[in-house]
C-alpha positions as CSV (number, residue, x, y, z in Angstrom):
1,X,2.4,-19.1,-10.9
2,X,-0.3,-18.4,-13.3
3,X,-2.4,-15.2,-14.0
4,X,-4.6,-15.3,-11.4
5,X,-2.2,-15.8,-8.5
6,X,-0.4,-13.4,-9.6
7,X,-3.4,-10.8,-9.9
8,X,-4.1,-11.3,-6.4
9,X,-0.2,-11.1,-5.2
10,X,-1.0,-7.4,-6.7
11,X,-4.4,-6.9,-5.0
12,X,-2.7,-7.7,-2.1
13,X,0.1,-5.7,-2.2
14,X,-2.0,-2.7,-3.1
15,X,-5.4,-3.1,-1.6
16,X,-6.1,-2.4,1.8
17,X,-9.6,-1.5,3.1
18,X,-8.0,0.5,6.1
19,X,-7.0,3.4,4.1
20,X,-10.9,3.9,3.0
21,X,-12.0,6.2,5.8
22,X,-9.2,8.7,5.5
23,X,-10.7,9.8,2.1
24,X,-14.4,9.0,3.1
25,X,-13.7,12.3,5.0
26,X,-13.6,14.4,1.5
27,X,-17.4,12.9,0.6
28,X,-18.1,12.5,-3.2
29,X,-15.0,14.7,-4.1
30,X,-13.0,11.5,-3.2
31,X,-14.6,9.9,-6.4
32,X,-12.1,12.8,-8.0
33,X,-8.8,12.2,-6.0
34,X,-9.7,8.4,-6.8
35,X,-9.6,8.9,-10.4
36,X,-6.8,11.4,-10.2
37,X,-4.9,9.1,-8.6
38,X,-5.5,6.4,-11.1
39,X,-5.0,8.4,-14.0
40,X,-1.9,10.1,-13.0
41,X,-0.2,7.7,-10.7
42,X,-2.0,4.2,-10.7
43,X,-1.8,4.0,-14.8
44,X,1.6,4.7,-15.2
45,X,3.1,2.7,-12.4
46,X,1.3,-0.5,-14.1
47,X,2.3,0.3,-17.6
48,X,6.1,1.5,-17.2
49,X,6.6,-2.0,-14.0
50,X,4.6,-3.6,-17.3
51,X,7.4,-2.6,-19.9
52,X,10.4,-3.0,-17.2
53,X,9.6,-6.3,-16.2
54,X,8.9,-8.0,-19.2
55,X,12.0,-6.0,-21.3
56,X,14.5,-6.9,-17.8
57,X,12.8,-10.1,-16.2
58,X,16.2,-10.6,-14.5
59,X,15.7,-11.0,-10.8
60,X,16.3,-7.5,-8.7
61,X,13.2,-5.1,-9.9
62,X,13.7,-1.7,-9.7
63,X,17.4,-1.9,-9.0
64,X,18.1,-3.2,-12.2
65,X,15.9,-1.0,-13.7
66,X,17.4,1.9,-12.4
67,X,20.8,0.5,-12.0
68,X,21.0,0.1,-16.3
69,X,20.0,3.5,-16.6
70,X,22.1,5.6,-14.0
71,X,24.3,2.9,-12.2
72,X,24.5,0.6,-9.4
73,X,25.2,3.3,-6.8
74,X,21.1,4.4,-7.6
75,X,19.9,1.3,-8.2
76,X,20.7,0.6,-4.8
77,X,18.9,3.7,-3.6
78,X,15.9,3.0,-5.8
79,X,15.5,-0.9,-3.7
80,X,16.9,0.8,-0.5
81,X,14.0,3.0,-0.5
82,X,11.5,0.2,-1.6
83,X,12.5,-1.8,1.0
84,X,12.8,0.1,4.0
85,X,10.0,2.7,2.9
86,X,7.7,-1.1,3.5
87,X,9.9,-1.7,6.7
88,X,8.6,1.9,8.1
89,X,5.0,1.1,6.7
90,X,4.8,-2.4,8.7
91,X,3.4,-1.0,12.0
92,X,0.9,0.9,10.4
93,X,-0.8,-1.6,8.6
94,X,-0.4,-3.9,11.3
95,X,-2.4,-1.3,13.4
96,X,-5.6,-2.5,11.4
97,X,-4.8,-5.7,12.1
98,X,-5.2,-5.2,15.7
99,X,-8.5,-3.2,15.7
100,X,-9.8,-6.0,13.6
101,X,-9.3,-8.1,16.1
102,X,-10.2,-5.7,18.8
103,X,-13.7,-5.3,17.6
104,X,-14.3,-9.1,18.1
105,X,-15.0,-7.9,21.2
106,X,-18.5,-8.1,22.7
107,X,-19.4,-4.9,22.2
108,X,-18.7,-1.6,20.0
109,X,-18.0,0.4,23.0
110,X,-15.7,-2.3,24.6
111,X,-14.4,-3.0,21.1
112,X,-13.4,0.5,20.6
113,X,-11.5,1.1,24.2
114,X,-9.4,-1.6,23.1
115,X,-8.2,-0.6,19.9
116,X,-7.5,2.5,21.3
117,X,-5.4,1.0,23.9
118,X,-1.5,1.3,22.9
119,X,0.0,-1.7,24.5
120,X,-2.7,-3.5,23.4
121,X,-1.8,-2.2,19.2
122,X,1.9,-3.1,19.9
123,X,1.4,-6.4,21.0
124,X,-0.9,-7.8,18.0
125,X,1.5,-5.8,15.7
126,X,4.4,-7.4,16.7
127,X,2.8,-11.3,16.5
128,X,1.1,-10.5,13.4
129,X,4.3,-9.2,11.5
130,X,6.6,-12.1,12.9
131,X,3.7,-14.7,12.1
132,X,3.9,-13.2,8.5
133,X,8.0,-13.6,8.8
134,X,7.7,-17.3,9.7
135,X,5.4,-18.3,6.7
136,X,7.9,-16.2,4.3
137,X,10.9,-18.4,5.9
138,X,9.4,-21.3,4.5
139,X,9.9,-20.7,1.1
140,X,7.8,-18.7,-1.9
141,X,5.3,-21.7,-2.5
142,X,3.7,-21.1,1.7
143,X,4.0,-17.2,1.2
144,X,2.3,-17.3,-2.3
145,X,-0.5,-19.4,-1.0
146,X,-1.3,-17.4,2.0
147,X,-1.2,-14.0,0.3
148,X,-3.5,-15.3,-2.5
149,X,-6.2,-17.3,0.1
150,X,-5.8,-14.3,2.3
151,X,-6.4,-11.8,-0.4
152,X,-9.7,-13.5,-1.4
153,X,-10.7,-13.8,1.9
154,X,-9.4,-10.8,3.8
155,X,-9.7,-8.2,1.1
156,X,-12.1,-9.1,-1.5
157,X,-14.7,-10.9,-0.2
158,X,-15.8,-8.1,2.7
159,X,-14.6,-5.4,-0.1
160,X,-17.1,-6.6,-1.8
161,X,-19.5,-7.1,1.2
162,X,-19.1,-3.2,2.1
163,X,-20.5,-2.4,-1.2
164,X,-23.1,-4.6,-1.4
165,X,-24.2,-3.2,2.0
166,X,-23.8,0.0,0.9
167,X,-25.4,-0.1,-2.3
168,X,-28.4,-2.3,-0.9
169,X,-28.6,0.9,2.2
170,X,-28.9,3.0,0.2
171,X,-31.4,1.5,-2.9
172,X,-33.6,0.9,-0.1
173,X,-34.1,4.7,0.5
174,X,-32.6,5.1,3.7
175,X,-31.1,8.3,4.5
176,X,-27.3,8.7,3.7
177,X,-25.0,11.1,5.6
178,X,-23.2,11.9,2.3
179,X,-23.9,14.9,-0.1
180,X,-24.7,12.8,-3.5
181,X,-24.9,16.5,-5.0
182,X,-23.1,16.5,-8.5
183,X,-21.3,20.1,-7.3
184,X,-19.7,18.0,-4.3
185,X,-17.7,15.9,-6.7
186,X,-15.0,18.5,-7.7
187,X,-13.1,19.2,-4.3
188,X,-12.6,22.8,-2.7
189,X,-8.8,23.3,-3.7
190,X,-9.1,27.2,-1.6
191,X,-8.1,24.7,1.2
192,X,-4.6,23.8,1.0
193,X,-4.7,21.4,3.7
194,X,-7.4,19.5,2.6
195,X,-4.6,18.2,-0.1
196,X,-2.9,16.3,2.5
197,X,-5.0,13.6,2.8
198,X,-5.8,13.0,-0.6
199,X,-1.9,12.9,-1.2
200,X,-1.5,9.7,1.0
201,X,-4.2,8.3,-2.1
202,X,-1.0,7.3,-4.1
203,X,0.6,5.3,-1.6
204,X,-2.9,3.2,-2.2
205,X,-1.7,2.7,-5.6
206,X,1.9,1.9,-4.6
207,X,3.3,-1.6,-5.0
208,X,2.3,-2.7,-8.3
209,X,5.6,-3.1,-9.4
210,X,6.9,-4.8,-6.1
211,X,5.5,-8.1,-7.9
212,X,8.2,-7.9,-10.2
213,X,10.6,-9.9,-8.4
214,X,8.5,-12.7,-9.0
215,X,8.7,-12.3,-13.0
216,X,10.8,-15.4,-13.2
217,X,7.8,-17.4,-11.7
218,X,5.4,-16.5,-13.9
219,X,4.2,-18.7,-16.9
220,X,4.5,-16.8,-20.2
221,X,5.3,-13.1,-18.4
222,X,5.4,-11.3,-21.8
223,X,2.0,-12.0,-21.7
224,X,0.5,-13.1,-18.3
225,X,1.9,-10.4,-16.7
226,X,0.5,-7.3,-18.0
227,X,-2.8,-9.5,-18.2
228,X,-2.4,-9.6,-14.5
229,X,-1.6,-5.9,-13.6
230,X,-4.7,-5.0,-15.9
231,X,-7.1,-7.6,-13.8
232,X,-5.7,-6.3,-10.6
233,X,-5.7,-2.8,-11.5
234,X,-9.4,-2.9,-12.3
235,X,-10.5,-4.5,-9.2
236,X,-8.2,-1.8,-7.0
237,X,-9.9,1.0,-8.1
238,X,-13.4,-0.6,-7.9
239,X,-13.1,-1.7,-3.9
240,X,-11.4,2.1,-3.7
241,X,-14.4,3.6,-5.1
242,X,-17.5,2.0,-4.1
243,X,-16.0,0.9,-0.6
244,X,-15.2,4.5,0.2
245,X,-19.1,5.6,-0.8
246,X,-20.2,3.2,1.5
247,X,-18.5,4.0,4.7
248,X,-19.6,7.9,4.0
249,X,-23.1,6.8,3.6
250,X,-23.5,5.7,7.2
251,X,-20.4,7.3,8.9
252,X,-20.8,11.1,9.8
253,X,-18.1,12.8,8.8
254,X,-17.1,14.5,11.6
255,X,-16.6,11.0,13.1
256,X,-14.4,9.4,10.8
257,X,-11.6,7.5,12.9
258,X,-8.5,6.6,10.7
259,X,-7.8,3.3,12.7
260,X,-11.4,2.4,13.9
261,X,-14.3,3.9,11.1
262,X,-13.6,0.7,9.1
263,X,-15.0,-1.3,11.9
264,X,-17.2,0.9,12.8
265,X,-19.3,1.3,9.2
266,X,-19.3,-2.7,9.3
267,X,-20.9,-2.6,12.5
268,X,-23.7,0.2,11.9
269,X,-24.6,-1.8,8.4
270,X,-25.1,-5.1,10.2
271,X,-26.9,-4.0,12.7
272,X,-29.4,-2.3,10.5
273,X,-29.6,-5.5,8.3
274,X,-30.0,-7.7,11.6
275,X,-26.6,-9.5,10.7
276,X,-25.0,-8.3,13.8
277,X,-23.3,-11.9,13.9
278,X,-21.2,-11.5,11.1
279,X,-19.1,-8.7,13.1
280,X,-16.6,-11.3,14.5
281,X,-16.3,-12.6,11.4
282,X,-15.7,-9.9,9.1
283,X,-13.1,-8.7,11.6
284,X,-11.4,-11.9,11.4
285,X,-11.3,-11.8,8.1
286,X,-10.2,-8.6,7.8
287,X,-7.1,-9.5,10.0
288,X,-6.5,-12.7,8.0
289,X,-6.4,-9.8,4.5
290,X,-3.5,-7.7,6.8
291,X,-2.0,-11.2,7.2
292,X,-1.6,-11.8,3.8
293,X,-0.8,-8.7,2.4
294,X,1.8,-8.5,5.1
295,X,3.3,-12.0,4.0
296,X,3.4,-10.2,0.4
297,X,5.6,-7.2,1.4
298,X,8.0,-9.2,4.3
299,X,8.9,-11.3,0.8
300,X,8.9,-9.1,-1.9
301,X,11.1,-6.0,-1.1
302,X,13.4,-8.0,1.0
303,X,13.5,-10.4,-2.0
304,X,14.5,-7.7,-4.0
305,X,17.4,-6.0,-1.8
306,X,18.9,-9.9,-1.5
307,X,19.6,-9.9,-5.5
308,X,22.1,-6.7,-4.4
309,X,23.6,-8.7,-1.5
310,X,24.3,-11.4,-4.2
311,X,26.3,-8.8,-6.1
312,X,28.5,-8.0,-3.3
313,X,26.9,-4.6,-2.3
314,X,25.4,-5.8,1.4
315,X,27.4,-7.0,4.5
316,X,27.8,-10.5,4.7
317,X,25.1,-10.6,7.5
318,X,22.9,-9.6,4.7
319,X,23.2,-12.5,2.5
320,X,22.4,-15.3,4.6
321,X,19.5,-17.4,3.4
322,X,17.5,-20.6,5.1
323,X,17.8,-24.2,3.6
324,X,14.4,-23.0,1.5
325,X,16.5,-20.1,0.0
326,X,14.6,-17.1,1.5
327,X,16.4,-14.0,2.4
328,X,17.0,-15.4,6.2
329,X,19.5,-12.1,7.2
330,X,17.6,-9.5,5.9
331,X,14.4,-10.8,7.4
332,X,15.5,-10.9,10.4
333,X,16.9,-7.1,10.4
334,X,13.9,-6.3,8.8
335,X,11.8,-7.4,11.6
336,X,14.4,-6.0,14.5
337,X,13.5,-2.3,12.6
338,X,9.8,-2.7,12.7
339,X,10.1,-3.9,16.5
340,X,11.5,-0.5,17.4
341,X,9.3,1.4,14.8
342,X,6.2,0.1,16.4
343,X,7.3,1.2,20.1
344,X,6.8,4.8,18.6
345,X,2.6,3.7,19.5
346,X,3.4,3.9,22.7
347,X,5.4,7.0,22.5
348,X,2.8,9.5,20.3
349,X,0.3,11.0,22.1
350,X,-2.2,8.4,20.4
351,X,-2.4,5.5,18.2
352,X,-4.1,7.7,15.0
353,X,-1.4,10.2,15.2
354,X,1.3,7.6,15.2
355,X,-0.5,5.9,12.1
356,X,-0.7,9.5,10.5
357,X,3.0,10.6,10.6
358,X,4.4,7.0,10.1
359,X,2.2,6.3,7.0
360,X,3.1,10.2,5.6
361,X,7.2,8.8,6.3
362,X,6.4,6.1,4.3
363,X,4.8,7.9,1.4
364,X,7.2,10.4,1.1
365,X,10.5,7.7,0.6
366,X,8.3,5.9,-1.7
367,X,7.4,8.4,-4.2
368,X,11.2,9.0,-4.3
369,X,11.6,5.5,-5.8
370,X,8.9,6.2,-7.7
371,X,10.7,9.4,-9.5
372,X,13.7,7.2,-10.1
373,X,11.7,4.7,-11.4
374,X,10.0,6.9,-14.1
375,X,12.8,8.6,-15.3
376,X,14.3,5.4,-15.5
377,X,12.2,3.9,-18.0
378,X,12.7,7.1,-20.2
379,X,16.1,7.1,-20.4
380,X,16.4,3.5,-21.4
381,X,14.4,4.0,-24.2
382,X,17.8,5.1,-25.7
383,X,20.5,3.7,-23.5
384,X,19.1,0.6,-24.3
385,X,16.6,0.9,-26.6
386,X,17.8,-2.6,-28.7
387,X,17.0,-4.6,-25.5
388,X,13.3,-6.5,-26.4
389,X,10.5,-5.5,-24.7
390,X,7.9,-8.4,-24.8
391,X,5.2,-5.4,-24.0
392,X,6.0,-1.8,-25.0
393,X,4.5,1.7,-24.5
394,X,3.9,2.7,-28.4
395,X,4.7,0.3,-31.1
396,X,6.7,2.8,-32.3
397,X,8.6,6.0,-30.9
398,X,8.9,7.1,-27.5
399,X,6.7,10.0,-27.5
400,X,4.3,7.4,-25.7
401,X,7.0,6.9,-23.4
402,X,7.7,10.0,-22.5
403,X,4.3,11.2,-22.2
404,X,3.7,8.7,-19.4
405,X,6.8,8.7,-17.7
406,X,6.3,12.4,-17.3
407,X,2.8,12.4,-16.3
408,X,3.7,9.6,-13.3
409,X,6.7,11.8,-12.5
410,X,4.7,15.3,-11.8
411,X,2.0,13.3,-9.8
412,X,4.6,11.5,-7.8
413,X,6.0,14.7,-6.9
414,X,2.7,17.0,-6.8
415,X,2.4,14.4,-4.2
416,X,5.5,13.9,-2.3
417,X,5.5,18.0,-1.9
418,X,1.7,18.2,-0.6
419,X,3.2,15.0,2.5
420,X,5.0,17.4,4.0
421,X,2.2,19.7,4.9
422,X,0.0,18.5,8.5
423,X,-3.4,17.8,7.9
424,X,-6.0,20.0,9.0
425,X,-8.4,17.0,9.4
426,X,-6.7,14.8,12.8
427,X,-4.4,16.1,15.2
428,X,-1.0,15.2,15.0
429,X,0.4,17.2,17.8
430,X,3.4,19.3,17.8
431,X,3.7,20.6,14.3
432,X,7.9,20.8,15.0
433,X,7.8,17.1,15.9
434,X,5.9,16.4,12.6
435,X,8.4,18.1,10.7
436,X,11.0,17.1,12.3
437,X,10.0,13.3,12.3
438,X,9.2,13.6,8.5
439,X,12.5,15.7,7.1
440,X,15.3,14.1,9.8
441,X,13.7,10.4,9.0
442,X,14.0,11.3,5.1
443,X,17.3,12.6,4.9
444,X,18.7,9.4,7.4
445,X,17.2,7.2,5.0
446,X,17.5,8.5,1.8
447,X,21.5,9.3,3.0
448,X,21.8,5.4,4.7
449,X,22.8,4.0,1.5
């Protein structure tokens, strides 16, 4: 695959416009937790996965990464919690899929009973993720085209649609609901609470290093694939940005809905524009972007955990692959946990409370990855350090190294600390099943392998 493919495999597996009105609740401080996010997460995810990749392009990702510095046993771990930490995530994403499609209804107040409507959720969910399953079971060349069409079409295209809209509401001097004040940009930190939120920023950022066990299909990766992460890196924080701005502009902020605002802020822009038929479109489209990025995480974890299973460390159930050699077993295990997962929206008292403390599960395991996966790439530096690195952090040294490594370290666990804490902003019910759900579901996990 070339540059561009690859680019939007990355978009894909990192953009999604759902997670937008969670921090368009923070106003023009979430400019800051955007930046924040990108300096002290985003940046050195892409440039130690840059250096890894290219210096191990051996199929297997972060478990050979980890596994050469501290051993199979936690290079297991580190894909373990890649893996299922997108397994737990499934449902919630999925959840936008179905209020996409919801609010092709004929009207907002029809559209919005419906997304709220549980059995309704856990249907689409389930026929979404298994439609994504089926095109991943026929091989890497149907999964990559459908994650890169349905990036363009799902994800950038009404990205770039929202901010158009949003810029164009706003140049025309219409009143905005947001506080474009300059002392509004720096967030109250008195409120610890308000941190919780803007802690699930960094799982926006996750997955730029899940395209790694693709390395082997890219032309020139010493070169094409840091090109990539840079191209896709830029565009990220761009939609981020502008596309959270926009919903704020027209969204009061006592009304932001995590699971329905999207929808919503689409709606309200069209109709004030007289475009109020584009609504079932966008909302397809939007579906058809959950599609695709769905297709990109059934294959590229699962992908990742089958390189173990080749080496002996899986059951034999495990191992199985399809005449198009896809990861058949684990696909199919994969797809029996997220069935069970998304009963649990049927189970919480709502559907956003659900997506809250399912999407806070899934944070919390990733960031652990994330810590092995930083202090990983430091400690190769010397374990290693004659292994050739196509693209490097400092021509020369490891101060670079080290100074990057360190800084994604503290923000993945600045982060990981604040996930723990219930939001002040939605209800999530009891707090002792919040903290139960969150601490039992880690330590199962992190203790599985």
């Amino acid at each position: 695959m070339g540059v561009f493919t690859l680019a939007m495999i990355n978009v894909s597996a990192i953009v999604s416009l759902r997670g937008m009105p969670a921090e368009s609740t923070y106003g023009l401080s979430s400019v800051f937790y955007y930046i924040f996010a990108a300096v002290f997460f985003l940046v050195p995810v892409s440039l130690v996965a840059a250096e890894l990749t290219t210096g191990w392009p051996q199929k297997g990702g972060v478990y050979r990464w980890v596994g050469e510095a501290f051993g199979k046993k936690w290079g297991f771990l580190a894909i373990w919690l890649q893996w299922i930490e997108s397994t737990i995530w499934f449902p919630t994403v999925l959840t936008f899929a179905a209020v996409s499609l919801a609010f092709m209804g004929p009207g907002q107040r029809w559209d919005e009973a419906l997304a709220a409507n549980k059995w309704y959720v856990l249907i689409v969910v389930l026929c979404v993720y298994w439609a994504a399953t089926l095109l991943n079971l026929r091989g890497m060349k149907t999964s990559a085209g459908v994650t890169k069409w349905g990036t363009i079409i799902g994800t950038i295209i009404p990205g770039a649609i929202l901010i158009l809209l949003g810029l164009g509401y706003w140049a025309g001097g219409n009143p905005i609901l947001l506080d474009m004040s300059w002392d509004k940009l720096v967030p109250d930190m008195s409120n610890f609470n308000n941190l919780v939120l803007a802690a699930s920023i960094f799982l926006f950022y996750a997955g730029m290093e899940m395209s790694a066990v693709h390395v082997k299909d890219v032309n020139n990766p010493g070169r094409n694939y840091p090109l990539a992460i840079l191209i896709s890196a830029i565009i990220t924080v761009l939609i981020f940005v502008l596309g959270t701005l926009a919903i704020g502009f027209i969204i009061p902020n006592s009304q932001i809905n995590l699971v329905q605002s999207l929808l919503i802020t689409y709606d309200s822009y069209f109709s004030f524009f007289g475009l109020g038929w584009m609504n079932w479109i966008l909302a397809l489209a939007l579906a058809v972007g959950v599609l695709a990025q769905v297709t990109a995480w059934v294959g590229g974890p699962s992908k990742g955990l089958y390189q173990v299973g080749l080496a002996g460390n899986l059951p034999p159930v495990m191992q199985k692959r399809n005449k198009n050699n896809v990861q058949m077993g684990i696909l199919f295990i994969q797809g029996g946990i997220v069935t069970l997962l998304s009963i649990m929206f049927v189970i919480m008292p709502s559907v956003q409370s659900a997506y809250q403390i399912i999407s806070q599960l899934t944070i919390i395991l990733y960031l652990i990855m994330y810590m092995l996966m930083f202090s990983a790439a430091i400690v190769l530096r010397y374990k290693m350090k004659g292994t050739a690195r196509p693209f490097r952090l400092g021509k020369k040294g490891n101060g670079l190294m080290w100074t990057i490594g360190t800084v994604g370290f503290c923000g993945a666990l600045l982060a990981f600390i604040l996930s723990f804490v219930p939001p002040s902003q939605i209800s999530v019910g009891s707090n002792t099943v919040w903290f139960s759900v969150l601490i039992i579901g880690c330590v199962v996990v992190v203790g599985a392998p």
